[in-house]
N, C-alpha and C positions, 0 to 999 in steps of 0.2 A: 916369362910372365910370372909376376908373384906380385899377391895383394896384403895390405897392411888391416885395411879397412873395407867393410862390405855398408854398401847403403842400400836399404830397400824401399823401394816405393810402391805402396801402399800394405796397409796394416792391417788385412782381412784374414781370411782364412789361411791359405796359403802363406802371406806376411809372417805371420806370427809361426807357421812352421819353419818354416826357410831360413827365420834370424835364432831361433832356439837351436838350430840344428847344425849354424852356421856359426855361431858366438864364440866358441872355444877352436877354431879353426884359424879364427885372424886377431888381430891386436884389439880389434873395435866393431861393433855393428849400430850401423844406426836407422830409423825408420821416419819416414815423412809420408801422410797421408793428410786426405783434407779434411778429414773425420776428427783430428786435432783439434781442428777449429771447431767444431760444433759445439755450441754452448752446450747442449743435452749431454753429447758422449764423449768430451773430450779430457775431459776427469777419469773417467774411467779406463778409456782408452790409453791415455798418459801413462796410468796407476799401473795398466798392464803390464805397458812397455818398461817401466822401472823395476818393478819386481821379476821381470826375464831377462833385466842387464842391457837394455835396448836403449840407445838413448834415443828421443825422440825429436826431431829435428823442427824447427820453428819454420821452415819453410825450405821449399824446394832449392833455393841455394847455398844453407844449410848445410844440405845434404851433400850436394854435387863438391861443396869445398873441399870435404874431410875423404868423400870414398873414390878409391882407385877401381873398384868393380862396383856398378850400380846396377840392382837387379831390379827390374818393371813387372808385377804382378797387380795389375789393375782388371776392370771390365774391358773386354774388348771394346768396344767404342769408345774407351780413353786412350788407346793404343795410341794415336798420333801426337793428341794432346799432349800426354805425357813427353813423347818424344822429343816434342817443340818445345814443350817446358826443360823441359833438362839441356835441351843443346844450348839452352840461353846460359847456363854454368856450369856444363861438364869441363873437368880441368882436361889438358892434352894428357894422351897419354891413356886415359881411362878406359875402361869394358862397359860397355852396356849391352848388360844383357838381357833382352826382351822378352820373357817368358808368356806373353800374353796370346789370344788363342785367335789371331787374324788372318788373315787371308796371305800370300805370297804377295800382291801388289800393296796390302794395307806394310805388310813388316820391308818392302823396298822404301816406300815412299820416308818409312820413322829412318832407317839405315841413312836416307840421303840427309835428313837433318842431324844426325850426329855426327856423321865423319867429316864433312868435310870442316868441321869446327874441332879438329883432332881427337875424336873421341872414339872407339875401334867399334863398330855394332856388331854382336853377336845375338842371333835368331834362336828361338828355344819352340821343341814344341813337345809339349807337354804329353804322354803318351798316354797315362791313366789319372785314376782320381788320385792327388796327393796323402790325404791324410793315413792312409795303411801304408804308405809307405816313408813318409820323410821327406826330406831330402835326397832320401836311395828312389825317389819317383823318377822310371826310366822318361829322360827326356835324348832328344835329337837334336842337335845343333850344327848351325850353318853359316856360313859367312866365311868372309879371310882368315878374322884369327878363331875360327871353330875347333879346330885341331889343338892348336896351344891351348885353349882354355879347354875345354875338354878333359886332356892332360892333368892339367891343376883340378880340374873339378873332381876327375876321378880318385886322384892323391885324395882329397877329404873326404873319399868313403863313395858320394854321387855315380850315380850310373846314367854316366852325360857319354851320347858319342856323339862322335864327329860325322853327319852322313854327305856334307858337300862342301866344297867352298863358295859357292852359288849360294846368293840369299834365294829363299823363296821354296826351295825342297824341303827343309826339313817344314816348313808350315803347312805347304801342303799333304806330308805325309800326313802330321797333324787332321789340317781341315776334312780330309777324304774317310779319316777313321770317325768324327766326331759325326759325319753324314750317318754314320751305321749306327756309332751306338747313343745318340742323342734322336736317332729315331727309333731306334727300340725302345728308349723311355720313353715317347711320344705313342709307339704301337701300345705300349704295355699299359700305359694310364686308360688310351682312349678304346681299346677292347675290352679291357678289368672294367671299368666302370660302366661301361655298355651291356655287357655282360649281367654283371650286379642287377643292373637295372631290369632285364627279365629275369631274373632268378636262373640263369644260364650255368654260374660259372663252375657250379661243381661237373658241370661237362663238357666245359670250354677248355677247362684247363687240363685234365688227364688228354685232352688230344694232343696239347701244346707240348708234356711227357713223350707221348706215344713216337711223335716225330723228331722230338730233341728229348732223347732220353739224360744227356747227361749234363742240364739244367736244371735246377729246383726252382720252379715256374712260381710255386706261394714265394719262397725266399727272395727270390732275384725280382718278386711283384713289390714286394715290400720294400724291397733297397731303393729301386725307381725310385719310388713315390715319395719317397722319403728325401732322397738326391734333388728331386726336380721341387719337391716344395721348398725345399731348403736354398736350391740354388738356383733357379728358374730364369729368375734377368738375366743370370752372367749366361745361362745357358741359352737361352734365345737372341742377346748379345752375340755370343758363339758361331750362334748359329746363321745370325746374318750374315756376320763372316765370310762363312763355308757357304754360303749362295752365292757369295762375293767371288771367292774360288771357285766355284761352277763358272758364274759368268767369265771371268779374264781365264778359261781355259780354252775360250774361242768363240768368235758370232757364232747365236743363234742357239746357243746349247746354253738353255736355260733353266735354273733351281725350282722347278717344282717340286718337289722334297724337299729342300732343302728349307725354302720359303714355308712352307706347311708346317713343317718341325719347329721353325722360331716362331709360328705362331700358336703351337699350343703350347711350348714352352712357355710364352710369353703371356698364357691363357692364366696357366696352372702359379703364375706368378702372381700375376692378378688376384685371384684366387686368396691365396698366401696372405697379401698384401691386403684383402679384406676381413683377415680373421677365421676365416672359412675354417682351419686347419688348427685354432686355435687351441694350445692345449695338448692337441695329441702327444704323447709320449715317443719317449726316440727309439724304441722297442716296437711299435705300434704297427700291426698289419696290416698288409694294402686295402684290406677291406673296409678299415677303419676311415684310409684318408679317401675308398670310393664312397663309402657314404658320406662322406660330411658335402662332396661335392655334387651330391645327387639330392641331397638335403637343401642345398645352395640354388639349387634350380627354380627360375620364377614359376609361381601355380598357373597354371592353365587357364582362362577365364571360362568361365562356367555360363 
């Protein structure tokens, strides 16, 4: 297995590390998002991708003509889409690999529309947050050819393994850790600001020490809040996901967690999406973004 050219689809966060990190590894990288198109940000956007050596692809089949491995980093709920779009011009022969944060039956269903149009699906699931790490972001991968590429991915430095040839494990390894730690940021928002809110937390938090001493409960309050305002959709996106993975792990055994978590993530997006949070600095204390949202609260009628 050996690639000429990496295509990436979509140009977010994660995009824009992945093709920086990835650009002097192969002959070519190129990136297709719909954000392109946007009259507002697609000047900008464009402007980015030229000055990181990225060329920017004028649409999705673009894309698919030029790259031998196409890497999918989107929201989860474009997870199929995507899929469906690429099978209509992935060339034979090609990898796609789906780094997106779905369920086991969501990354079967994207697998069944690439391969059988000669294209090899490879399953990704993404272990931690990317940015500290790179492209060194420990990911798990699954499917037939998960081993070969693994292989190659590890030659470019990547800490990709191979944990099945079975699609659907390595996402639920994924889905079952995002249950824990996208409800710790869901715990950590909604007891901090509960907290706040009676004047609790300088003795909420020495318990939260007392019991987990080898967390810094101010620091890791502030990273939260900072993660979920920042990333909120994709993380309640996520999170639907991993209820999706609760339910196809068998009747009857149903996401109440799970379902709770995408909806305060999807709260705190909200939020976000109104300004609420406007401003704050990226240094900025968890206390900073519980007041603004307790400030955000309608007045009581008198």
């Amino acid at each position: 297995m050996k690639f000429e050219h990496v295509g990436m689809i979509g140009y977010g966060e994660v995009g824009k590390i992945f093709t920086a990190g990835l650009k002097d590894k192969v002959a070519g990288v190129s990136a297709w998002d719909l954000i392109f198109d946007v009259p507002a940000l697609r000047d900008a956007q464009r402007a980015h991708a030229a000055q990181a050596g990225v060329a920017a692809c004028a649409s999705m089949a673009a894309l698919c003509e030029r790259a031998d491995l196409i890497i999918s980093a989107v929201t989860a709920s474009s997870t199929l889409a995507v899929a469906q779009a690429a099978a209509a011009h992935i060339r034979p022969g090609a990898v796609f690999l789906d780094l997106n944060s779905a369920s086991p039956g969501t990354k079967q269903q994207a697998a069944a529309l690439i391969d059988p149009v000669g294209g090899h699906y490879v399953e990704a699931g993404v272990m931690t947050s990317v940015p500290p790490y790179g492209i060194r972001v420990p990911m798990l991968l699954g499917g037939a050819r998960a081993a070969e590429l693994a292989g190659v991915l590890a030659a470019w430095g990547m800490d990709a393994k191979a944990v099945s040839d079975k699609l659907g494990v390595a996402s639920a390894i994924k889905m079952c850790r995002s249950v824990m730690i996208k409800g710790l940021e869901a715990l950590v928002i909604e007891s901090y600001t509960t907290a706040r809110a009676y004047g609790v937390e300088d003795h909420v938090l020495p318990t939260l020490a007392e019991t987990f001493p080898s967390i810094d409960w101010q620091k890791q309050g502030a990273y939260f809040f900072s993660r979920v305002v920042q990333h909120g959709q994709r993380r309640a996106e996520e999170m639907r996901e991993a209820a999706n993975t609760v339910r196809e792990a068998g009747p009857g055994f149903d996401p109440f967690m799970a379902a709770a978590i995408a909806g305060k993530q999807q709260w705190v997006a909200d939020q976000a999406r109104a300004g609420v949070f406007a401003g704050i600095g990226k240094d900025a204390r968890w206390q900073d973004y519980a007041d603004r949202l307790l400030a955000a609260k309608p007045k009581a009628s008198s």
